[in-house]
PyMOL Python script that loads the backbone (N, CA, C, O; Angstrom):
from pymol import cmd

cmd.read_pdbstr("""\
ATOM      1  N   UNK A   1       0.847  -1.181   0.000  1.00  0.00           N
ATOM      2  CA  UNK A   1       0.000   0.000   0.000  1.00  0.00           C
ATOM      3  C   UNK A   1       0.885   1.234   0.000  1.00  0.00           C
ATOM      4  O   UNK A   1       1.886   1.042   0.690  1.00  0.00           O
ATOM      5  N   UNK A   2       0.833   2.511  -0.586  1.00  0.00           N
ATOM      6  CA  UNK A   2       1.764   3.126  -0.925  1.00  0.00           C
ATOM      7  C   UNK A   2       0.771   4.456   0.288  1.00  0.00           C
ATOM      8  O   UNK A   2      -0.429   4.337   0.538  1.00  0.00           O
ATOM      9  N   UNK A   3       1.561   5.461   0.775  1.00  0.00           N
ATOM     10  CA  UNK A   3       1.674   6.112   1.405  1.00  0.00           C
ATOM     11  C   UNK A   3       0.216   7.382   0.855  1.00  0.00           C
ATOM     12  O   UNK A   3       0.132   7.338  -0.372  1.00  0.00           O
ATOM     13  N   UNK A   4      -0.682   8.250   1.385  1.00  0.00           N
ATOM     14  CA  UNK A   4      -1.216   9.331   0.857  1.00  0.00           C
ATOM     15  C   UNK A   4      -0.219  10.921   0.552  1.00  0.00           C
ATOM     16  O   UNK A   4       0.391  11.526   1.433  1.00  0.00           O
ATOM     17  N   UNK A   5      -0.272  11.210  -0.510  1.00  0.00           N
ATOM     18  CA  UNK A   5       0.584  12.724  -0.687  1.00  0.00           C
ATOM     19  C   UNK A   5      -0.011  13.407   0.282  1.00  0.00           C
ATOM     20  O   UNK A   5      -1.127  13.174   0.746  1.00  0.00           O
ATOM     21  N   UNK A   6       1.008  14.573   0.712  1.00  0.00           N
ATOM     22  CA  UNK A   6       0.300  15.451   1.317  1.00  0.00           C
ATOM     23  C   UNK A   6      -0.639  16.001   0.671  1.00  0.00           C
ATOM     24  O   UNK A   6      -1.595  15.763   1.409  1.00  0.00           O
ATOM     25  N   UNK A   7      -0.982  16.491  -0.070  1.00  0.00           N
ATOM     26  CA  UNK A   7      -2.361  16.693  -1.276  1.00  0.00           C
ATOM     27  C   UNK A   7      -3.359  15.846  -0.888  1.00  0.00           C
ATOM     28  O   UNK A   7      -4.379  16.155  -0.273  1.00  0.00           O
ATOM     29  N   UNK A   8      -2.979  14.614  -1.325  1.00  0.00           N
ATOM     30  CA  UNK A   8      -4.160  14.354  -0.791  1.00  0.00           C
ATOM     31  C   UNK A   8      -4.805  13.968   1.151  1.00  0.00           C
ATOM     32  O   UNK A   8      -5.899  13.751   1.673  1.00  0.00           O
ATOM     33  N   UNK A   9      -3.761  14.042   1.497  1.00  0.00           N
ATOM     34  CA  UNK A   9      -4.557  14.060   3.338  1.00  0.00           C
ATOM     35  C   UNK A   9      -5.474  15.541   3.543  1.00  0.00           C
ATOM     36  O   UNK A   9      -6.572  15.723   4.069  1.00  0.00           O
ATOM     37  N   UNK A  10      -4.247  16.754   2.706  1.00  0.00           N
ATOM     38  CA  UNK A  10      -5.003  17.608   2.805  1.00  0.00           C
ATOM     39  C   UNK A  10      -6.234  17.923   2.632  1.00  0.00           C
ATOM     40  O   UNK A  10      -7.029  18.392   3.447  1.00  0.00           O
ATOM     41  N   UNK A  11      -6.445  17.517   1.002  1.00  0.00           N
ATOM     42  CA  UNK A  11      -7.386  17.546   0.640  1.00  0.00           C
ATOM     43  C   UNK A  11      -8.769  16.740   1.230  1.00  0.00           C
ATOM     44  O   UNK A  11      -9.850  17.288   1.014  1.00  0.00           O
ATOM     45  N   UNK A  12      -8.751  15.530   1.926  1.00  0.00           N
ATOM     46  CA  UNK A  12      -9.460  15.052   2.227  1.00  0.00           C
ATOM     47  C   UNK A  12      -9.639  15.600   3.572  1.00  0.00           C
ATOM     48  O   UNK A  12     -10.694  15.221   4.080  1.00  0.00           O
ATOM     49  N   UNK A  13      -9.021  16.279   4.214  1.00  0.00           N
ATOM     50  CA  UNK A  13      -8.818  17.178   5.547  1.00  0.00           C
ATOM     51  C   UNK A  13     -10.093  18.486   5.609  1.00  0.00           C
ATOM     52  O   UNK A  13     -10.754  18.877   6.571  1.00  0.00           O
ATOM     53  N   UNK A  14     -10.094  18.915   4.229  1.00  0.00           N
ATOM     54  CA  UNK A  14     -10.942  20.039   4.399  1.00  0.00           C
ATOM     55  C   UNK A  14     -12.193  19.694   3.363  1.00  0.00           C
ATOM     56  O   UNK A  14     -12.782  20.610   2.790  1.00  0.00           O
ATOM     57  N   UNK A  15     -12.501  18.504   3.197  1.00  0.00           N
ATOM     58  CA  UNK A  15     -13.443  17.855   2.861  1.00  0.00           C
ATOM     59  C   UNK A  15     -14.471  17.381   4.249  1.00  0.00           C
ATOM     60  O   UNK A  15     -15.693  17.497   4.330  1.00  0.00           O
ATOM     61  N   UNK A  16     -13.849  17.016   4.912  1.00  0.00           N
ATOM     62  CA  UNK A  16     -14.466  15.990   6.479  1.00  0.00           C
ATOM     63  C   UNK A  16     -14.353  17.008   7.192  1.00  0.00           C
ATOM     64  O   UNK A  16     -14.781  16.782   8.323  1.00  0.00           O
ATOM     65  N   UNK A  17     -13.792  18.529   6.994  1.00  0.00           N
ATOM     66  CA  UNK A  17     -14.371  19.638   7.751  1.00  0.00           C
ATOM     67  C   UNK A  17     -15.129  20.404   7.324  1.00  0.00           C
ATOM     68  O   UNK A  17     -15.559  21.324   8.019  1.00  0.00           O
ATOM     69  N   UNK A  18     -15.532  20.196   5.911  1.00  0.00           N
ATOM     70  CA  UNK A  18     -16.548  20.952   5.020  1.00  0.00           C
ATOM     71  C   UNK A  18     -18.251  20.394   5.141  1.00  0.00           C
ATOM     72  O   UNK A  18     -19.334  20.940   4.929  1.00  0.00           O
ATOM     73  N   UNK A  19     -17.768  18.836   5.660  1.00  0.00           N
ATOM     74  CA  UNK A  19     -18.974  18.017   5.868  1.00  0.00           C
ATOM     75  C   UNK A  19     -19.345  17.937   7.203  1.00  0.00           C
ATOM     76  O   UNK A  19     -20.406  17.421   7.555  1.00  0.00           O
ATOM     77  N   UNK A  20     -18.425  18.483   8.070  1.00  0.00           N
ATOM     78  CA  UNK A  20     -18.557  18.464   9.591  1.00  0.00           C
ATOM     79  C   UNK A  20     -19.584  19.878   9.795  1.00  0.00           C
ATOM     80  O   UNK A  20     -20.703  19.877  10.308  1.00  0.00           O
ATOM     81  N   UNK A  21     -18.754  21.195   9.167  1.00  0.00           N
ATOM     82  CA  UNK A  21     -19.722  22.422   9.074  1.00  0.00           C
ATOM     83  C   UNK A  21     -20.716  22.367   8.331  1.00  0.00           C
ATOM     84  O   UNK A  21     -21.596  23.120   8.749  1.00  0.00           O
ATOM     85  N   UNK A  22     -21.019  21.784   7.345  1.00  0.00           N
ATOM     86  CA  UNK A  22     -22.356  21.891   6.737  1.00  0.00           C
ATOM     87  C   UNK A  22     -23.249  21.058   7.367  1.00  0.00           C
ATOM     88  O   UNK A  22     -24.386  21.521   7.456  1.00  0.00           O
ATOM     89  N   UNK A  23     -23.061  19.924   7.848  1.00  0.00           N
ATOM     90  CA  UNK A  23     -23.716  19.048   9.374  1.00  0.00           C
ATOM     91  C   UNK A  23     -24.195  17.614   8.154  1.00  0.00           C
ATOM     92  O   UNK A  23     -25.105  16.819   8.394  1.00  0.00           O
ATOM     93  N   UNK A  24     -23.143  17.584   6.617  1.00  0.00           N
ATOM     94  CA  UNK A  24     -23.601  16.537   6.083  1.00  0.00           C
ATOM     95  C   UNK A  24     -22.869  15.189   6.542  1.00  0.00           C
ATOM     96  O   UNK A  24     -22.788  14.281   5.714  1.00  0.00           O
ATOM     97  N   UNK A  25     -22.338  15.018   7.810  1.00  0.00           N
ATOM     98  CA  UNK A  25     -21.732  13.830   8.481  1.00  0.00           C
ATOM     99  C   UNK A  25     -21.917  13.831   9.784  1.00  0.00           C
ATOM    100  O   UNK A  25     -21.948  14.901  10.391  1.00  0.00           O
ATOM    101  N   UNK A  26     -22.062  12.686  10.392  1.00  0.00           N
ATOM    102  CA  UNK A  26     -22.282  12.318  11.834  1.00  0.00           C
ATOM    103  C   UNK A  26     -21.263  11.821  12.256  1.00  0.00           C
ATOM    104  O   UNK A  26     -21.024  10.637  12.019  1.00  0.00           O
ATOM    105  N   UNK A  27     -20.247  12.745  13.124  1.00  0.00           N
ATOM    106  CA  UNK A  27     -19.272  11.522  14.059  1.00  0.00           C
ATOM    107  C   UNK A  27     -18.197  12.293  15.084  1.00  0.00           C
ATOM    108  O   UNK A  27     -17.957  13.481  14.867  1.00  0.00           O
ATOM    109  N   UNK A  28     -17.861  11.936  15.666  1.00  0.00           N
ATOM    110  CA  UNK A  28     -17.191  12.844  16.970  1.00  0.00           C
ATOM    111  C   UNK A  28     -16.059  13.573  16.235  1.00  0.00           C
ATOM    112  O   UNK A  28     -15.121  13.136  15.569  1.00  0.00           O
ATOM    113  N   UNK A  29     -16.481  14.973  16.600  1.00  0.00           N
ATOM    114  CA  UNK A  29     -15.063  15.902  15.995  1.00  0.00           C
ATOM    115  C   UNK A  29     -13.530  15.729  16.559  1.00  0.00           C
ATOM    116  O   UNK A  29     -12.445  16.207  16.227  1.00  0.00           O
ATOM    117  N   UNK A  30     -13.933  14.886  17.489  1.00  0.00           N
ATOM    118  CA  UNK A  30     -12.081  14.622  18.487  1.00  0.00           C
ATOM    119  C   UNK A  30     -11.493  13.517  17.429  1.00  0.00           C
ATOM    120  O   UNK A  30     -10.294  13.249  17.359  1.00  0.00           O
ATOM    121  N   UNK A  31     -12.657  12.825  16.495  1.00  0.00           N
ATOM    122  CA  UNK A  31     -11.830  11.718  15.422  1.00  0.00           C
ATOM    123  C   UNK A  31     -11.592  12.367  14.160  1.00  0.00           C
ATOM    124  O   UNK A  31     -11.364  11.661  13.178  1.00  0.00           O
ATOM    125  N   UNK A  32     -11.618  13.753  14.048  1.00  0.00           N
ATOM    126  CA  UNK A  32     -11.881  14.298  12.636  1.00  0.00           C
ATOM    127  C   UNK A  32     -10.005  13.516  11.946  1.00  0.00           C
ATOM    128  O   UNK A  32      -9.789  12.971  10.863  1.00  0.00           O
ATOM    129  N   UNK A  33      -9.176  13.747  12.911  1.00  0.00           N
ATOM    130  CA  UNK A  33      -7.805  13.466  12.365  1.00  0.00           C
ATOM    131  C   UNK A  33      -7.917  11.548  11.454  1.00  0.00           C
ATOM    132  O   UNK A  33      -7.711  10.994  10.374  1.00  0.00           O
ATOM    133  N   UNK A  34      -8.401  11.257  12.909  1.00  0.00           N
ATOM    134  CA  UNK A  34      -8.497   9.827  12.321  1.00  0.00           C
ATOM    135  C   UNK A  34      -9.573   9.235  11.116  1.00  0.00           C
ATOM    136  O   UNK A  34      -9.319   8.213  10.478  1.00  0.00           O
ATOM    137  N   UNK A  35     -10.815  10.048  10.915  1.00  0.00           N
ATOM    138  CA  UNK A  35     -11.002   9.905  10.012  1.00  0.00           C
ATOM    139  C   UNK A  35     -10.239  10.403   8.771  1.00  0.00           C
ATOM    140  O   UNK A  35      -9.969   9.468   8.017  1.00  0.00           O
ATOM    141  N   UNK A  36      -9.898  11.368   8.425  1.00  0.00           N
ATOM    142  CA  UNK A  36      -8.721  11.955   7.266  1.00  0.00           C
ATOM    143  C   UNK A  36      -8.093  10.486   7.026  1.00  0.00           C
ATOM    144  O   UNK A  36      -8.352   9.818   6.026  1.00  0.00           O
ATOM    145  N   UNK A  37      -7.137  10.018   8.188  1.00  0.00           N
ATOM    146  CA  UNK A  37      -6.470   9.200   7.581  1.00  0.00           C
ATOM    147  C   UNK A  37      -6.585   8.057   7.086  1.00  0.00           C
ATOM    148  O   UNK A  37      -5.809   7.432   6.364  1.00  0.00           O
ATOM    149  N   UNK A  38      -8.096   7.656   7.704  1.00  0.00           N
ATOM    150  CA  UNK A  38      -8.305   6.449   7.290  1.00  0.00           C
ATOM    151  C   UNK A  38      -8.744   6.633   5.652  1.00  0.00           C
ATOM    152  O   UNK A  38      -8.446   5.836   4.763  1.00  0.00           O
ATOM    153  N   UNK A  39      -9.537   7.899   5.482  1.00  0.00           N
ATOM    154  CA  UNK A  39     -10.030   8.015   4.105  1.00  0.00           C
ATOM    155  C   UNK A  39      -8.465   8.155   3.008  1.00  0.00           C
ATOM    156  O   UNK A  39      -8.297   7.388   2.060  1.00  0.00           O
ATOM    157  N   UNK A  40      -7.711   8.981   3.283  1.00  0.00           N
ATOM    158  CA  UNK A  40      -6.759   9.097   2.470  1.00  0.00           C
ATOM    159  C   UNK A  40      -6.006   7.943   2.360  1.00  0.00           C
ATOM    160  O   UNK A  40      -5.368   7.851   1.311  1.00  0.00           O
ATOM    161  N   UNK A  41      -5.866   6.687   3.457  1.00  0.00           N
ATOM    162  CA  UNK A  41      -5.085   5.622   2.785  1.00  0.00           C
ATOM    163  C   UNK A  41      -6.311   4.832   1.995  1.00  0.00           C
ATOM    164  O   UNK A  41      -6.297   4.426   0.833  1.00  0.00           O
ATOM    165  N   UNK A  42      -7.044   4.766   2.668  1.00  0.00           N
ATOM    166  CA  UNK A  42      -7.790   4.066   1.161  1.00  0.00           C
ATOM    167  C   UNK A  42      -8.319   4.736  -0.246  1.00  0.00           C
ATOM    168  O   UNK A  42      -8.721   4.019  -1.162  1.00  0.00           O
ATOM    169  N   UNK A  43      -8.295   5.779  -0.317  1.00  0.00           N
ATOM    170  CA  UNK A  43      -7.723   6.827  -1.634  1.00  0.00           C
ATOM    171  C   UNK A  43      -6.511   6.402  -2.019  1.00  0.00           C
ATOM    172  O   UNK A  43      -6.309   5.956  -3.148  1.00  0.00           O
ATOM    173  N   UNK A  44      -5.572   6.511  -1.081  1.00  0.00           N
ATOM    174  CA  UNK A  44      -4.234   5.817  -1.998  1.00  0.00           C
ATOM    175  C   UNK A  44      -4.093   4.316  -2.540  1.00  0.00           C
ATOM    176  O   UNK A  44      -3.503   3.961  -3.560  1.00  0.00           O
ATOM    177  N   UNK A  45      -4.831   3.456  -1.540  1.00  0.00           N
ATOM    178  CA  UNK A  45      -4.821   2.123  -2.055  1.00  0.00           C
ATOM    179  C   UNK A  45      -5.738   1.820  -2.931  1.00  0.00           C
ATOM    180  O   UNK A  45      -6.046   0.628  -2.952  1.00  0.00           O
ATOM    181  N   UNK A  46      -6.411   2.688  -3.847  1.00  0.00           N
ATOM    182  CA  UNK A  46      -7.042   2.708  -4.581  1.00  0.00           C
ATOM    183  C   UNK A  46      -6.508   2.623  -6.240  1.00  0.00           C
ATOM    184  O   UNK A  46      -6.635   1.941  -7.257  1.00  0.00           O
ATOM    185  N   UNK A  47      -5.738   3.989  -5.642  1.00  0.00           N
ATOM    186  CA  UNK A  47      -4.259   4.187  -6.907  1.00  0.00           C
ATOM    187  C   UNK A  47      -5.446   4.841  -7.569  1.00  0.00           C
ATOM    188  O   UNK A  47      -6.651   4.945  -7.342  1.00  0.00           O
ATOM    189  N   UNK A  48      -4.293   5.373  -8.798  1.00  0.00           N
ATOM    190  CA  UNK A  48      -4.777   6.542 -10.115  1.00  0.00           C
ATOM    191  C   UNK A  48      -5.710   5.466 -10.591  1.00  0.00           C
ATOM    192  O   UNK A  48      -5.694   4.287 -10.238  1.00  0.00           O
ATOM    193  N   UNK A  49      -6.709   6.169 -11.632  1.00  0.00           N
ATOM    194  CA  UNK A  49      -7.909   5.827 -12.116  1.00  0.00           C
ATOM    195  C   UNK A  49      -8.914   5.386 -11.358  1.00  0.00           C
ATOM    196  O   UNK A  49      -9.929   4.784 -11.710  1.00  0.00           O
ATOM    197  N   UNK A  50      -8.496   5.797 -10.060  1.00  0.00           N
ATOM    198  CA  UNK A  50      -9.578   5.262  -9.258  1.00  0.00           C
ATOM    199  C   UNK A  50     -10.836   6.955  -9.372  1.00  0.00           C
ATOM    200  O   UNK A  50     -10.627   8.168  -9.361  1.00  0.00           O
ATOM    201  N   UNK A  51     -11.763   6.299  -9.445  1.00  0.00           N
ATOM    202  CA  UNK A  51     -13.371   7.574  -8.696  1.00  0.00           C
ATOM    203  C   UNK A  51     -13.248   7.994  -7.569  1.00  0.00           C
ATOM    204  O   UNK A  51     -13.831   7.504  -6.602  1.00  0.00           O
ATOM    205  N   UNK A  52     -12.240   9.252  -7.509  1.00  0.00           N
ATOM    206  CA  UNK A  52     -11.541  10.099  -6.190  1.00  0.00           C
ATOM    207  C   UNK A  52     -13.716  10.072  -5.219  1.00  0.00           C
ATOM    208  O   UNK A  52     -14.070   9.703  -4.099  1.00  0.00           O
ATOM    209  N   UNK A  53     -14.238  10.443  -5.985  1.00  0.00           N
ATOM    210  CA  UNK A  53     -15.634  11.134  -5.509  1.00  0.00           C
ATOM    211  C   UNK A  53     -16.288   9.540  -4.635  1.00  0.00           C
ATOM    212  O   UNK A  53     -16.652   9.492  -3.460  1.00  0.00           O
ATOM    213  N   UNK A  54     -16.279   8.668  -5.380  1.00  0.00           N
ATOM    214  CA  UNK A  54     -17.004   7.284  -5.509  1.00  0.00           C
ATOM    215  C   UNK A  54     -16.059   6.631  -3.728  1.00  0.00           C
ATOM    216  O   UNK A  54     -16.398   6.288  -2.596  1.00  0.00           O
ATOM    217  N   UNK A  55     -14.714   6.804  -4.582  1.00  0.00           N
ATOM    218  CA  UNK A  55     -13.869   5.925  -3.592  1.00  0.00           C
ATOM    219  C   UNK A  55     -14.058   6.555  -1.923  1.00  0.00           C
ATOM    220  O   UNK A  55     -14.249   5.919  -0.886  1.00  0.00           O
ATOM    221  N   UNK A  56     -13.947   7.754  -2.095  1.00  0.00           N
ATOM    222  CA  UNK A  56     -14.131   8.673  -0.874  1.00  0.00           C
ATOM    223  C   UNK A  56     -15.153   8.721   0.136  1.00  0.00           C
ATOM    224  O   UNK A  56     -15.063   8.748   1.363  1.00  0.00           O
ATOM    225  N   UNK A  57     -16.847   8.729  -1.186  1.00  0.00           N
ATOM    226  CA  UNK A  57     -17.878   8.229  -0.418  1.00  0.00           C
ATOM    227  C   UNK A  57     -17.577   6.878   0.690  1.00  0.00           C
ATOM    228  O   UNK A  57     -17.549   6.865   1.920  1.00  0.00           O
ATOM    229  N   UNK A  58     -17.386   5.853  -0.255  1.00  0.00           N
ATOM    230  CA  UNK A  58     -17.358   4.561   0.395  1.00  0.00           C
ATOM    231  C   UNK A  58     -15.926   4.526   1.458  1.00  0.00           C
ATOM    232  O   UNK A  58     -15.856   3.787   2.440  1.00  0.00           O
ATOM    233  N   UNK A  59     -15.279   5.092   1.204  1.00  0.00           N
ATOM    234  CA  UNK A  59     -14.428   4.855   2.757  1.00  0.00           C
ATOM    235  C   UNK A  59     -15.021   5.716   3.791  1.00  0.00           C
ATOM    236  O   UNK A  59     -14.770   5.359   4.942  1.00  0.00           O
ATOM    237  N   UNK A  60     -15.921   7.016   3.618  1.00  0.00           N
ATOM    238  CA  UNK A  60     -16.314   7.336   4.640  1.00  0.00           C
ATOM    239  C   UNK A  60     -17.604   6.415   5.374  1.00  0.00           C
ATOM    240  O   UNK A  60     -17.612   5.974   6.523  1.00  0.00           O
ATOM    241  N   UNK A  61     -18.460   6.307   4.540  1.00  0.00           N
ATOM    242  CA  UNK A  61     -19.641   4.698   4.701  1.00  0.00           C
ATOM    243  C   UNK A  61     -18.881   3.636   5.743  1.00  0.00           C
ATOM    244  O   UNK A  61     -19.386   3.148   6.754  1.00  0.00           O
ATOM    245  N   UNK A  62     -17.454   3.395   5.199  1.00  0.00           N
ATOM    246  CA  UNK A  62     -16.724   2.308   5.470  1.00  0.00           C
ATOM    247  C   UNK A  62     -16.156   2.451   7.257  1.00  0.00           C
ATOM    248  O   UNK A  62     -16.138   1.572   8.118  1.00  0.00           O
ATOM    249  N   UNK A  63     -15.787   3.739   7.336  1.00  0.00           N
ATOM    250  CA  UNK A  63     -15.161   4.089   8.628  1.00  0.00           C
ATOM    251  C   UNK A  63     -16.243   3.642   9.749  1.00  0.00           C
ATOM    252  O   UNK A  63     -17.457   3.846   9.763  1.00  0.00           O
ATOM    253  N   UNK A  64     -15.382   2.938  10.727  1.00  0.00           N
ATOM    254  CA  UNK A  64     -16.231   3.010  11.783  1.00  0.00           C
ATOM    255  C   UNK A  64     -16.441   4.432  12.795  1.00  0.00           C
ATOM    256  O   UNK A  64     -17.328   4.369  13.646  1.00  0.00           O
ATOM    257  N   UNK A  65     -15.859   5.323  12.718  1.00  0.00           N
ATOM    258  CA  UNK A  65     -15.867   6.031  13.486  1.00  0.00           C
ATOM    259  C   UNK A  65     -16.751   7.359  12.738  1.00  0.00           C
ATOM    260  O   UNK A  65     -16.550   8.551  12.971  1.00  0.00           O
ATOM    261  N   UNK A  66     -17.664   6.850  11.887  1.00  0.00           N
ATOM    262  CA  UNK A  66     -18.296   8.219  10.769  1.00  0.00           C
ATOM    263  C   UNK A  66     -19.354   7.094  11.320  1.00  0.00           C
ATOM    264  O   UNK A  66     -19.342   5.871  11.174  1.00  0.00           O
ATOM    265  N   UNK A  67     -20.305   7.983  12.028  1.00  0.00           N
ATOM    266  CA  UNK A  67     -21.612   7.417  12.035  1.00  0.00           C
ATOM    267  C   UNK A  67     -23.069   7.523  11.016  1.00  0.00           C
ATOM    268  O   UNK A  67     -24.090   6.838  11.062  1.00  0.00           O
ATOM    269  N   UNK A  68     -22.763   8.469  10.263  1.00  0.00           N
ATOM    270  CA  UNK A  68     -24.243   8.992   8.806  1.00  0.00           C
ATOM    271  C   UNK A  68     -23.057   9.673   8.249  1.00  0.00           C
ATOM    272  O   UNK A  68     -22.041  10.030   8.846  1.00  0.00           O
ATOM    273  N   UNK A  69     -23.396   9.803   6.865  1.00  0.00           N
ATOM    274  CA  UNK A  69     -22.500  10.469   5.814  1.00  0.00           C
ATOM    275  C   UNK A  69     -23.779  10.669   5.335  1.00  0.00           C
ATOM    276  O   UNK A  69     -24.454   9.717   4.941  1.00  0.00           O
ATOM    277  N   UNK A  70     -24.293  12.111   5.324  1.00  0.00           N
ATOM    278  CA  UNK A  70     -25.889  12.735   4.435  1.00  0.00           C
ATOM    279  C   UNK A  70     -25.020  13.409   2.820  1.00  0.00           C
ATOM    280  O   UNK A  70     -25.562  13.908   1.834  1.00  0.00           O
ATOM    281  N   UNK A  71     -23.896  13.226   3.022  1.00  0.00           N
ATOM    282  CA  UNK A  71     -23.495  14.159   1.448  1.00  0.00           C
ATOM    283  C   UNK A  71     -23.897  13.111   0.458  1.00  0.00           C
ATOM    284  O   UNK A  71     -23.737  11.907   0.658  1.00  0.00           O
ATOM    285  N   UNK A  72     -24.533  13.733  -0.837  1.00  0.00           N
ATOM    286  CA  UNK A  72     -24.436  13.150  -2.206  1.00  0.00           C
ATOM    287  C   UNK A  72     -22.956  13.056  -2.980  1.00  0.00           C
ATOM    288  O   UNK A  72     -22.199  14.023  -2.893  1.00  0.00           O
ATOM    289  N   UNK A  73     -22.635  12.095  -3.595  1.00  0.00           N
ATOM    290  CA  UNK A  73     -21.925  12.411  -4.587  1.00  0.00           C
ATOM    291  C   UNK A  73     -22.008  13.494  -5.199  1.00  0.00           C
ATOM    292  O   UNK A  73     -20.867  13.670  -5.628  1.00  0.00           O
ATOM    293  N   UNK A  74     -22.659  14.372  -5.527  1.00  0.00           N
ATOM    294  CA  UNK A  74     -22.367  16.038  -6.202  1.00  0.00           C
ATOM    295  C   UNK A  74     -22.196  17.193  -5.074  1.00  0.00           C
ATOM    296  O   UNK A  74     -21.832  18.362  -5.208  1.00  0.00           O
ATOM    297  N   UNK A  75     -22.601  16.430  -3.860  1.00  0.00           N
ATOM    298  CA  UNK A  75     -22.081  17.525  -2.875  1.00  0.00           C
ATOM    299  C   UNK A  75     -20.419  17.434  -2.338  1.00  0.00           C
ATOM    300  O   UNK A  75     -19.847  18.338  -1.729  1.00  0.00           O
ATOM    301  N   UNK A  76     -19.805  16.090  -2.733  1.00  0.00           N
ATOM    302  CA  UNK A  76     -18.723  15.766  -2.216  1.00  0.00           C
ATOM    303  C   UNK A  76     -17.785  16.103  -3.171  1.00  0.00           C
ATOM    304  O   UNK A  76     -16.713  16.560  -2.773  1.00  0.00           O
ATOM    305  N   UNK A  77     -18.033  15.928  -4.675  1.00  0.00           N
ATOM    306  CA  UNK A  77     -17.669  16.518  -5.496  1.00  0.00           C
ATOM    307  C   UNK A  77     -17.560  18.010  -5.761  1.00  0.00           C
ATOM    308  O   UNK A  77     -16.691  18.437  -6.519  1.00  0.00           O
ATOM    309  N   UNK A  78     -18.373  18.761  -5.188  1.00  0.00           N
ATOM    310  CA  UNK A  78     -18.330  20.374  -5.457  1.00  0.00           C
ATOM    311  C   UNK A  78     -17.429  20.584  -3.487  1.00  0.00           C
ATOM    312  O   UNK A  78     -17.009  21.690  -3.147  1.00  0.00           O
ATOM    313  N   UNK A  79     -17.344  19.610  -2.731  1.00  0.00           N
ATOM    314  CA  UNK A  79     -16.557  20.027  -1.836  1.00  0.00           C
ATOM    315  C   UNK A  79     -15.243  19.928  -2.237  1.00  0.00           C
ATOM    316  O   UNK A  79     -14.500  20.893  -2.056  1.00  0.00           O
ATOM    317  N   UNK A  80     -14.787  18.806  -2.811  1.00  0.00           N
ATOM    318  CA  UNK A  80     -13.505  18.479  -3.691  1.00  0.00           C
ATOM    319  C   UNK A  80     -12.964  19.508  -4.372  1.00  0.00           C
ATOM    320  O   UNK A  80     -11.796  19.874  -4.242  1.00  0.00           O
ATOM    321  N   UNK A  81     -14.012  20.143  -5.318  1.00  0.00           N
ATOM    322  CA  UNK A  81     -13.666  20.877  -6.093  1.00  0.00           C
ATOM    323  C   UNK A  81     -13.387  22.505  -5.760  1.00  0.00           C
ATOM    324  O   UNK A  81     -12.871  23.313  -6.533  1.00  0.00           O
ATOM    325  N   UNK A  82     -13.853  22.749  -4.446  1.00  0.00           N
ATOM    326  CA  UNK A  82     -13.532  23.912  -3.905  1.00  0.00           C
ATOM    327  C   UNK A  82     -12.052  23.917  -3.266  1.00  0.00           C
ATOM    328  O   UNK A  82     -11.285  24.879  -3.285  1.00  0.00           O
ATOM    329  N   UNK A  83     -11.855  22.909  -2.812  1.00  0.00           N
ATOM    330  CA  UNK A  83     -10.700  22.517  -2.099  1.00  0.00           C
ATOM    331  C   UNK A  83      -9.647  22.713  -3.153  1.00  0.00           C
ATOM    332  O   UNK A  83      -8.803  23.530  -2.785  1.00  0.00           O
ATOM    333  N   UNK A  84      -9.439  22.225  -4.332  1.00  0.00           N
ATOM    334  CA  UNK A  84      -8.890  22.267  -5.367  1.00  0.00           C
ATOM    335  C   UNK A  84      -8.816  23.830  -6.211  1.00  0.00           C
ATOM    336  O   UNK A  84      -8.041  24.059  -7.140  1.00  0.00           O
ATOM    337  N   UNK A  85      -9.620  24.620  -5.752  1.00  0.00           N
ATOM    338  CA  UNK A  85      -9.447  25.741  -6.853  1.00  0.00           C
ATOM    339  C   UNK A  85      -8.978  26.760  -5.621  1.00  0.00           C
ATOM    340  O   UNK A  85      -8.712  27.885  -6.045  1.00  0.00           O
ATOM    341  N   UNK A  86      -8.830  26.607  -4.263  1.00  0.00           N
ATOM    342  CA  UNK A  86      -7.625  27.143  -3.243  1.00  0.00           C
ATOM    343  C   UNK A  86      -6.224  27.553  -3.890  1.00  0.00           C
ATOM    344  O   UNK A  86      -5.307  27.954  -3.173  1.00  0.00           O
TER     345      UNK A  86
END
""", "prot")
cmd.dss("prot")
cmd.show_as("cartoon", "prot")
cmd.util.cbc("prot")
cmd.orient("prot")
């Protein structure tokens, strides 16, 4: 399994705080770190050509420590994409 870039922890960093303030996720803010990381290594073990949007959903679904994930795929995607035009 190869390591997450800083890019992407980041990025998935102000994603799971974009979903924490908009109230589209359920789960204790003292795990916000540990969720990041769990999502970004399975983003990386995903590797290129993977569905950054798709893969992301389902590791947050996947985490035990994310209790509801209310974002759509086009809301996680336009969070992505804000993050990106920073």
């Amino acid at each position: 399994m190869s390591a997450p870039s800083p890019l992407l922890v980041h990025t998935v960093d102000r994603v799971v705080f974009g979903l924490q303030q908009t109230g589209q996720i359920e789960m204790d803010g003292e795990h916000h770190d540990e969720v990041v990381q769990y999502c970004a290594d399975r983003l990386a073990s995903a590797g290129i050509g993977a569905q950054l949007v798709d893969t992301l959903s389902k590791a947050l679904v996947a985490c035990e420590l994310v209790q509801e994930l209310y974002a759509t795929d086009d809301e996680l995607k336009a969070l992505i994409t804000g993050v990106m035009e920073i």
